[in-house]
MARLO-328704 format. One record per residue (C-alpha): residue in three letters; x negated, y negated, z negated. Coordinates in Angstrom, 2 decimals, decimal comma, padded with zeros to 5 digits. Example, Ala and Ser with C-alpha at 12.3 -4.5 7.8 and 13.67 -1.06 7.14 Angstrom:
<recs>
REC / resn / xx / yy / zz
REC / ALA / -012,30 / 004,50 / -007,80
REC / SER / -013,67 / 001,06 / -007,14
</recs>
This chain:
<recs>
REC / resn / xx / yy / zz
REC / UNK / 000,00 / 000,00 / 000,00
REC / UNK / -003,18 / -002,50 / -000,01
REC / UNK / -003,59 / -004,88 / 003,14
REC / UNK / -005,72 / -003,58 / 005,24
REC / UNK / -008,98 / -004,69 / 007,07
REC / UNK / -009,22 / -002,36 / 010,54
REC / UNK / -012,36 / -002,37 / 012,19
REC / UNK / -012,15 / -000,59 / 016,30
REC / UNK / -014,67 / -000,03 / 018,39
REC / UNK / -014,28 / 000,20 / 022,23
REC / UNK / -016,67 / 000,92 / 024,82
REC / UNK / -018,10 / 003,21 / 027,87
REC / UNK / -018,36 / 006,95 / 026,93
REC / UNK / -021,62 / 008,38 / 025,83
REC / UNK / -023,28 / 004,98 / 024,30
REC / UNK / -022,93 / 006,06 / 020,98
REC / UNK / -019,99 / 004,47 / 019,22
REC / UNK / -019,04 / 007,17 / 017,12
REC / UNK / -022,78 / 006,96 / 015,21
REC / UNK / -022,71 / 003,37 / 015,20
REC / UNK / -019,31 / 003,75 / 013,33
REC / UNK / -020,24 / 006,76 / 010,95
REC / UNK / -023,61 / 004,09 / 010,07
REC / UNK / -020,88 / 001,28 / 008,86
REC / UNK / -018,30 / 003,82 / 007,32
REC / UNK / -021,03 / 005,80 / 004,99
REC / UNK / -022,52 / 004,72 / 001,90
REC / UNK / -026,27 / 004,20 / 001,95
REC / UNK / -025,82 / 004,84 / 005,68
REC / UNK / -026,02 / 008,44 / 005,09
REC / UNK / -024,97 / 010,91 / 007,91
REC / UNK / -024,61 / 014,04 / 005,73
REC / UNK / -022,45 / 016,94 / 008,25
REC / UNK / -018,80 / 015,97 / 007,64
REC / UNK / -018,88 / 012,48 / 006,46
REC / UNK / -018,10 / 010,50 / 009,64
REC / UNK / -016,70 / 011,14 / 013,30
REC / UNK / -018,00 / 013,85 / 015,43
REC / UNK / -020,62 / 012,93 / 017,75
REC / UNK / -022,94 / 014,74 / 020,58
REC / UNK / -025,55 / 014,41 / 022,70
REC / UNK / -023,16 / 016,80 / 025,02
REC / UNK / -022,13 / 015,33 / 028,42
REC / UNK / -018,21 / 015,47 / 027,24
REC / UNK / -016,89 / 012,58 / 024,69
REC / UNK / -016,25 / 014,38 / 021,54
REC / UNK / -013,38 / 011,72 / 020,75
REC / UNK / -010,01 / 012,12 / 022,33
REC / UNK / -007,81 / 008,94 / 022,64
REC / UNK / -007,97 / 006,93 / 019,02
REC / UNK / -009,25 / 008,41 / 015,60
REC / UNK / -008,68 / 006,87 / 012,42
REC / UNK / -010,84 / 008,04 / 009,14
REC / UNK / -008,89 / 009,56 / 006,34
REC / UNK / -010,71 / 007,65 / 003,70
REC / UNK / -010,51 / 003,84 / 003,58
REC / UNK / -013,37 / 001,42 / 002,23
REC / UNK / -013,11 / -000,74 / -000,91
REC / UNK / -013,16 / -004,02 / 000,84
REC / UNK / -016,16 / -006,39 / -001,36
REC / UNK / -013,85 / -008,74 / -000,89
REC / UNK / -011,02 / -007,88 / -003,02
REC / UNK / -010,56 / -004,36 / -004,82
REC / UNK / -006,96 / -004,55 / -003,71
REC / UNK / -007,71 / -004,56 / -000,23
REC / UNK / -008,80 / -001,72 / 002,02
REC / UNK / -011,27 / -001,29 / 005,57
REC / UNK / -010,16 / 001,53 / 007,78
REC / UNK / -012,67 / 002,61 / 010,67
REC / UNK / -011,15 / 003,36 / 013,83
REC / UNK / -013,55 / 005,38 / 016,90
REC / UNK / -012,01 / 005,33 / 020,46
REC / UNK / -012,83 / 007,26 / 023,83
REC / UNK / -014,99 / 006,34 / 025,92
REC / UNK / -014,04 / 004,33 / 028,74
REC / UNK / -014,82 / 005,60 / 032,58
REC / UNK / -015,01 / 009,18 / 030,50
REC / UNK / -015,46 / 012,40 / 032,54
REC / UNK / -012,71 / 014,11 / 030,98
REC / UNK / -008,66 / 012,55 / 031,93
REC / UNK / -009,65 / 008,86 / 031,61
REC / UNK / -007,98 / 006,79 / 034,26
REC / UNK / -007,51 / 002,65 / 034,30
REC / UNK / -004,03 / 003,16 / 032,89
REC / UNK / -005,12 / 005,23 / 030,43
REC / UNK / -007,88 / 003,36 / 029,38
REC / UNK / -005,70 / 000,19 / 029,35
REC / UNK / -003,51 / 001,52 / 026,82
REC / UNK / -006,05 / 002,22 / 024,21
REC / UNK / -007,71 / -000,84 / 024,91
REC / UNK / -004,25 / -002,77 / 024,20
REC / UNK / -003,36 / -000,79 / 021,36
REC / UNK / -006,76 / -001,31 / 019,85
REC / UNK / -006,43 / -005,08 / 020,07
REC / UNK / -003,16 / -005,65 / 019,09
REC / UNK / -003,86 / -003,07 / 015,60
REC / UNK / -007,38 / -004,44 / 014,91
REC / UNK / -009,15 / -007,17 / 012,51
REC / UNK / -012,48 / -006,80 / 014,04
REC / UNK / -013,04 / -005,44 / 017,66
REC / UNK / -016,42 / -004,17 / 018,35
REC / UNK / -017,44 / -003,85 / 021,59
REC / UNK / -020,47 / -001,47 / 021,92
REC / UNK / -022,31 / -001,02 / 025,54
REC / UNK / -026,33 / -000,79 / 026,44
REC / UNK / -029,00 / -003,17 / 027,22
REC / UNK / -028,14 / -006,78 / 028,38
REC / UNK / -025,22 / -008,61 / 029,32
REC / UNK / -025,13 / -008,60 / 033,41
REC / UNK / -022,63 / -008,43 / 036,25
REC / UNK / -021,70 / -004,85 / 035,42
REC / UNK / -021,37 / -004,98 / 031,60
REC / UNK / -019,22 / -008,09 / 032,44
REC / UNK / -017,40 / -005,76 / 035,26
REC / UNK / -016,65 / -003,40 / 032,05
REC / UNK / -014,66 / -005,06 / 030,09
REC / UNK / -011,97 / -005,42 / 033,23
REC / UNK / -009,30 / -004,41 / 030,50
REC / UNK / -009,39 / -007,89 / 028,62
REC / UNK / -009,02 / -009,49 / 032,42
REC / UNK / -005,80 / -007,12 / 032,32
REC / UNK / -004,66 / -007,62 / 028,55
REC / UNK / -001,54 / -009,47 / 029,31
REC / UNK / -000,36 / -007,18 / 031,58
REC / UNK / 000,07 / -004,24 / 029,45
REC / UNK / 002,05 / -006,02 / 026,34
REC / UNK / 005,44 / -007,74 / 026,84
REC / UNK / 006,89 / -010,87 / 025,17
REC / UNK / 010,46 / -011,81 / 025,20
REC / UNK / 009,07 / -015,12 / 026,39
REC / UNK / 006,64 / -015,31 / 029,05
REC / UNK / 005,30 / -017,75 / 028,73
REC / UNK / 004,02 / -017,65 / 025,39
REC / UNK / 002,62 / -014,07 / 026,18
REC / UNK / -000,97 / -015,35 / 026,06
REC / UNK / -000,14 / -017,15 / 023,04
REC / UNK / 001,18 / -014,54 / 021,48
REC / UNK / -002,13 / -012,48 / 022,61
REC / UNK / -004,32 / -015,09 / 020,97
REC / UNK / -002,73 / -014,89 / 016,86
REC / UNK / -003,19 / -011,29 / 017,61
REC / UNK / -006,15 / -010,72 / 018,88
REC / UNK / -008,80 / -009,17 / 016,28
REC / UNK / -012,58 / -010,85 / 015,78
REC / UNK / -014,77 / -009,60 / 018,59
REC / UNK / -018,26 / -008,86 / 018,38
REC / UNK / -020,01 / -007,51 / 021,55
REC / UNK / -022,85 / -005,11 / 020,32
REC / UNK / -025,66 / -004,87 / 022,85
REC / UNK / -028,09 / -001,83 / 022,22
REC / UNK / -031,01 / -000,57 / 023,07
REC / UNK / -031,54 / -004,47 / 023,41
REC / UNK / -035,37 / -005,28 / 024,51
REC / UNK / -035,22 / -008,27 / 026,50
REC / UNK / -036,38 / -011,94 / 024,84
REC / UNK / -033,13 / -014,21 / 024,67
REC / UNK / -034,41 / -017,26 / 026,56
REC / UNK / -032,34 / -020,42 / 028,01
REC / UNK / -033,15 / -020,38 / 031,80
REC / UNK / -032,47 / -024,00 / 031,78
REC / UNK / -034,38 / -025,08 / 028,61
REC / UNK / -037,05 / -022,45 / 028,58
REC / UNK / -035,89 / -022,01 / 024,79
REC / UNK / -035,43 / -018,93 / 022,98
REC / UNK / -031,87 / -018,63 / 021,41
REC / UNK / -030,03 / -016,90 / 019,19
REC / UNK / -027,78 / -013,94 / 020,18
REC / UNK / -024,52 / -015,91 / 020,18
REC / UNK / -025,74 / -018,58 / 022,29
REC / UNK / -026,73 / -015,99 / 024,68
REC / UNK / -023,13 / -014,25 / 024,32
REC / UNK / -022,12 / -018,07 / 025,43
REC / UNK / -024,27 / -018,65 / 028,06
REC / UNK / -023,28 / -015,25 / 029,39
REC / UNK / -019,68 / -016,53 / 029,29
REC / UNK / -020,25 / -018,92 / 031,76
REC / UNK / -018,49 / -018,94 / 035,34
REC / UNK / -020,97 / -018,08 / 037,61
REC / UNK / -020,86 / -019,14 / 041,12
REC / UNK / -018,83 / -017,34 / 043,76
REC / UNK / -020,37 / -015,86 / 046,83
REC / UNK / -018,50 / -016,85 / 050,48
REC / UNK / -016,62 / -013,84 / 050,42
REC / UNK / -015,32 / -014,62 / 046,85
REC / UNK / -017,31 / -011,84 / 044,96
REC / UNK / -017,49 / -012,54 / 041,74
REC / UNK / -014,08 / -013,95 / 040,87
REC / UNK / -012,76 / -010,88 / 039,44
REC / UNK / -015,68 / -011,42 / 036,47
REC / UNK / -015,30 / -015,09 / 036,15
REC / UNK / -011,60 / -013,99 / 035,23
REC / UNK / -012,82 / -011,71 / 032,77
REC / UNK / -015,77 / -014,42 / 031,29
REC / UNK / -011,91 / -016,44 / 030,62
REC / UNK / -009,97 / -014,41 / 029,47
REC / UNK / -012,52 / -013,16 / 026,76
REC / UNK / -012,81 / -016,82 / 026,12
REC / UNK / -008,90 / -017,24 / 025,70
REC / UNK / -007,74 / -014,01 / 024,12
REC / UNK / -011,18 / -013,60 / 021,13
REC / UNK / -011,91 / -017,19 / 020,00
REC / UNK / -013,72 / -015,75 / 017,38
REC / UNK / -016,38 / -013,76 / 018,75
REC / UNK / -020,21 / -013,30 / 018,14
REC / UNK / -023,03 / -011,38 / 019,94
REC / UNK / -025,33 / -008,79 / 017,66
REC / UNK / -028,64 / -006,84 / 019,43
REC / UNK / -029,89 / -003,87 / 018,01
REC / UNK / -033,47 / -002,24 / 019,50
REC / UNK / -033,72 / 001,50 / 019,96
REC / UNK / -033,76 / 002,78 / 016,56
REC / UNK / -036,21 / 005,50 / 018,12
REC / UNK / -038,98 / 005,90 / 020,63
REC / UNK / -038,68 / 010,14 / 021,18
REC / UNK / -036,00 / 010,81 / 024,11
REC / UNK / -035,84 / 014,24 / 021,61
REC / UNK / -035,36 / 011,68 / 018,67
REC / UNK / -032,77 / 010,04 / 020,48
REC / UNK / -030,18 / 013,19 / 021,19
REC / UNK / -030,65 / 014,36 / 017,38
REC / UNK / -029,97 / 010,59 / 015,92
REC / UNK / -027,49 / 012,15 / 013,43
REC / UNK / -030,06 / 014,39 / 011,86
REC / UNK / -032,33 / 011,80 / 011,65
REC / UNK / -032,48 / 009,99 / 007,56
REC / UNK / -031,40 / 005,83 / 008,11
REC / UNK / -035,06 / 005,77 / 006,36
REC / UNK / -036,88 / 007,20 / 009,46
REC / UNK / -035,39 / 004,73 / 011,90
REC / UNK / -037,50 / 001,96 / 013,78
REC / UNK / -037,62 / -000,96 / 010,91
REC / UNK / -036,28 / -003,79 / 013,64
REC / UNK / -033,14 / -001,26 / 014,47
REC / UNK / -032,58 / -001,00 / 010,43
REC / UNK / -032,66 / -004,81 / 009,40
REC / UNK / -030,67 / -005,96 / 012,68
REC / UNK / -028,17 / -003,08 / 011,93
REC / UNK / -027,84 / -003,99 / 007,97
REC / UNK / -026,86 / -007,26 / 009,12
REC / UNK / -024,11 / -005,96 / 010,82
REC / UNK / -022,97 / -003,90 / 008,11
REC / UNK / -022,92 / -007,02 / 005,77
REC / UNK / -021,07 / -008,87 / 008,50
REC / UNK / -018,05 / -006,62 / 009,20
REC / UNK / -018,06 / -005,61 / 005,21
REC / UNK / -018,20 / -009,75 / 004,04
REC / UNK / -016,56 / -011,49 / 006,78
REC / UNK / -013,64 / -009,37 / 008,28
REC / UNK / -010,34 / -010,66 / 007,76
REC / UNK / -006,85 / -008,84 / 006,48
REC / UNK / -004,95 / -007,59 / 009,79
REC / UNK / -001,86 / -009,90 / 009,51
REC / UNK / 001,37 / -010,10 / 011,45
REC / UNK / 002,57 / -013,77 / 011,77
REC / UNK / 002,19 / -014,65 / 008,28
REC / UNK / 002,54 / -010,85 / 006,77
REC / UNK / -000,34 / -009,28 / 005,93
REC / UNK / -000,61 / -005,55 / 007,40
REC / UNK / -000,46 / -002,38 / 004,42
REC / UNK / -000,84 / 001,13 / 005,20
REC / UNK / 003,28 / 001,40 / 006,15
REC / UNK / 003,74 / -001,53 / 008,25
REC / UNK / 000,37 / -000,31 / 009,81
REC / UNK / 002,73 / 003,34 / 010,35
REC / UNK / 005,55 / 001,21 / 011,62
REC / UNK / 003,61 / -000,56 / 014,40
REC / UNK / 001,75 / 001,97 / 015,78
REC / UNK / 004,50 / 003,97 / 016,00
REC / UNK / 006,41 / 001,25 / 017,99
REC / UNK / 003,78 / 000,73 / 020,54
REC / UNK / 002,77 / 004,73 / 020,94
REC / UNK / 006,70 / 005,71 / 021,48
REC / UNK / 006,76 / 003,02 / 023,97
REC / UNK / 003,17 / 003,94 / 026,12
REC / UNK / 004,52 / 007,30 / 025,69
REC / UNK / 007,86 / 006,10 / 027,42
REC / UNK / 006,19 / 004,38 / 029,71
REC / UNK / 007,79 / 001,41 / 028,27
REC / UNK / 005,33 / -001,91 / 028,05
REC / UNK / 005,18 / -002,91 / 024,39
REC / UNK / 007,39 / -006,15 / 023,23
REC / UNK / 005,31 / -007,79 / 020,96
REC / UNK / 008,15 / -009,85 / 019,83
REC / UNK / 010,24 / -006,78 / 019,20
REC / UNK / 008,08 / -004,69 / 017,10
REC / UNK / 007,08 / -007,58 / 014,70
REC / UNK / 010,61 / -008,03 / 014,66
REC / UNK / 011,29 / -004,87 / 013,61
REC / UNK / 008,68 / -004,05 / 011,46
REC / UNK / 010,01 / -007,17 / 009,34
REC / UNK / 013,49 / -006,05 / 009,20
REC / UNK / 012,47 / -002,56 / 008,24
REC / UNK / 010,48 / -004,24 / 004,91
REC / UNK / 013,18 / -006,62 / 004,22
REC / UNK / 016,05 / -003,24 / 004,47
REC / UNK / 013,69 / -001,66 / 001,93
REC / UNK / 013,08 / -004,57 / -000,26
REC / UNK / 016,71 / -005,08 / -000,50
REC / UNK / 017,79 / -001,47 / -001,06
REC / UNK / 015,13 / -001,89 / -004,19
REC / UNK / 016,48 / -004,78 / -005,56
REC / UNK / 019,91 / -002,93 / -005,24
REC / UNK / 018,73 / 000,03 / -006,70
REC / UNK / 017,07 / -001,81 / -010,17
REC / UNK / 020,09 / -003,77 / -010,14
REC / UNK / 022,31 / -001,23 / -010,66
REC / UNK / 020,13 / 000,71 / -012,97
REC / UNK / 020,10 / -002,77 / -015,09
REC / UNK / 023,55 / -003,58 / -015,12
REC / UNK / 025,16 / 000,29 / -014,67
REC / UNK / 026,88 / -000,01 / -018,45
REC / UNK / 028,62 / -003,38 / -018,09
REC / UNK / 032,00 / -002,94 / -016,72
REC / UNK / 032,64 / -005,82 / -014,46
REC / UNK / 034,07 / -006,02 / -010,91
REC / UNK / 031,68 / -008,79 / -010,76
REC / UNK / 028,37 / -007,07 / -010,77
REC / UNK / 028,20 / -005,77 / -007,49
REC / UNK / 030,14 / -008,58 / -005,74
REC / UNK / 029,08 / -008,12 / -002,26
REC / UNK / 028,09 / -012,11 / -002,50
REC / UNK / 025,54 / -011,08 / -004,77
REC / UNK / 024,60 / -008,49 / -003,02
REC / UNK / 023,85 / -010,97 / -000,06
REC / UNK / 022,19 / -013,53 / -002,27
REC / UNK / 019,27 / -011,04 / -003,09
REC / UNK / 019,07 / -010,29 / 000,68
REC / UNK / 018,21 / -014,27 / 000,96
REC / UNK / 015,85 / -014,69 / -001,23
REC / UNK / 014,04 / -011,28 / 000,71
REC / UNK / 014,37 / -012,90 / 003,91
REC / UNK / 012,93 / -016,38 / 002,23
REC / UNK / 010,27 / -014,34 / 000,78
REC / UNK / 009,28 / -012,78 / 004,59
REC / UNK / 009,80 / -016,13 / 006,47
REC / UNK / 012,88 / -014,78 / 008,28
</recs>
């Protein structure tokens, strides 16, 4: 019943977001057999559509509020990933998460750019019951992103200043509209550089280096102590840790913070609808989630009001006025 913090993480198969998420999920980074998501150095993604882990995180925040760690499948995976199929996780992901991590290799070029095609595509697999507030809509949803590079070696240099800069500045400059060749290449990426500027307006950039030099090293990462990684991978990855841990925010809905049932409630909204192949209202599940809280505050209320007054014989008590003046002050209480 705590509100919930839910960090995702998105990105093509076989780069190694499932060990990237059992690092922030495990105490003292440990990867003991059983204490994190499955992961391989096997061809096939190990992850099927969208896991969440069982066992939530104290939140250093507040003790009264929780992290769950969600692992997705890769994108552009060998097994029955298609665009549509893709699309939907991606969307669901978004619209469920407080932080959004974004994990691919090396720098940020055309192709990594080319990638992240979903966000270009976000607004067409939600619906709205108005239009044109869709992207608006979008934008209070949309989780913190951070766009992990790794394997990063490159120096992060301003080609116009000659200046090294830090790895959000180069997320920025990366951002930038580039020019368009004659026969409009390119515009399908500048679309995506906006729409990751209009949909995540919080978003940062973290690199991590290899953590190890052996190709052999590399395949058996999960049997390898934190201890024995490269030093540079270790402090740039700690940071990270600290970051999602210290500076995530509480999912919220509108104004209602997200707990474990309304959490239950949503996602199983938007899954009967993919599974329909209905396009999500955004408007209508919020709607209903609301009404669903306010129906069970109200049959509480009822219930310890009758327990309270159940020896006073009055045909007042349960005057259906009353009744409707508790629902009120519930639908006050929930902004209705």
């Amino acid at each position: 019943k705590e509100d919930l913090i839910i960090v995702s993480i998105v990105g093509k198969a076989r780069t190694g977001k499932s060990y990237l998420m059992n690092l922030l999920l495990n105490n003292n980074n440990s990867l003991s057999p059983g204490s994190g998501f499955q992961i391989s150095s096997r061809l096939n993604s190990c992850t099927k559509g969208i896991w969440l882990w069982n066992t939530p995180r104290i939140s250093p925040q507040s003790p009264n509020t929780k992290i769950i760690f969600i692992d997705s499948e890769g994108t552009n995976s060998t097994d029955i990933s298609t665009k549509t199929y893709d699309s939907k996780i991606f969307a669901l992901i978004v619209l469920i998460s407080s932080l959004f991590i974004y994990n691919t290799h090396g720098n940020i070029d055309e192709r990594s750019i080319a990638d992240l095609a979903l966000a270009a595509h976000l607004s067409d697999t939600v619906a709205a019951n108005v239009i044109e507030d869709k992207d608006i809509i979008i934008n209070k949803l949309a989780p913190k992103f951070i766009w992990v590079l790794r394997d990063f070696v490159l120096d992060k240099i301003d080609p116009e200043t000659g200046k090294e800069i830090s790895s959000n500045e180069y997320l920025e400059l990366c951002l930038r509209n580039k020019l368009m060749s004659k026969n409009g290449s390119g515009m399908e990426n500048n679309l995506i550089r906006e729409n990751i500027i209009k949909y995540f307006k919080e978003r940062e950039c973290v690199t991590l280096p290899r953590p190890v030099d052996s190709e052999d090293d590399l395949h058996k990462l999960d049997e390898i102590p934190f201890e024995q990684l490269k030093p540079n991978f270790r402090s740039e990855f700690l940071k990270l840790k600290t970051n999602v841990y210290e500076n995530s925010r509480v999912k919220k809905l509108g104004n209602k913070k997200i707990n474990g049932p309304i959490l239950v409630g949503l996602l199983t909204q938007f899954i009967n609808s993919l599974n329909s192949k209905i396009i999500p209202n955004i408007n209508t599940a919020i709607e209903n989630i609301i009404i669903n809280e306010i129906e069970k505050s109200y049959e509480k209320c009822r219930k310890l009001w009758k327990e309270k007054y159940s020896k006073i014989n009055s045909s007042d008590v349960y005057n259906i006025r009353d009744m409707y003046n508790i629902k009120y002050i519930i639908m006050t209480e929930y902004s209705i």
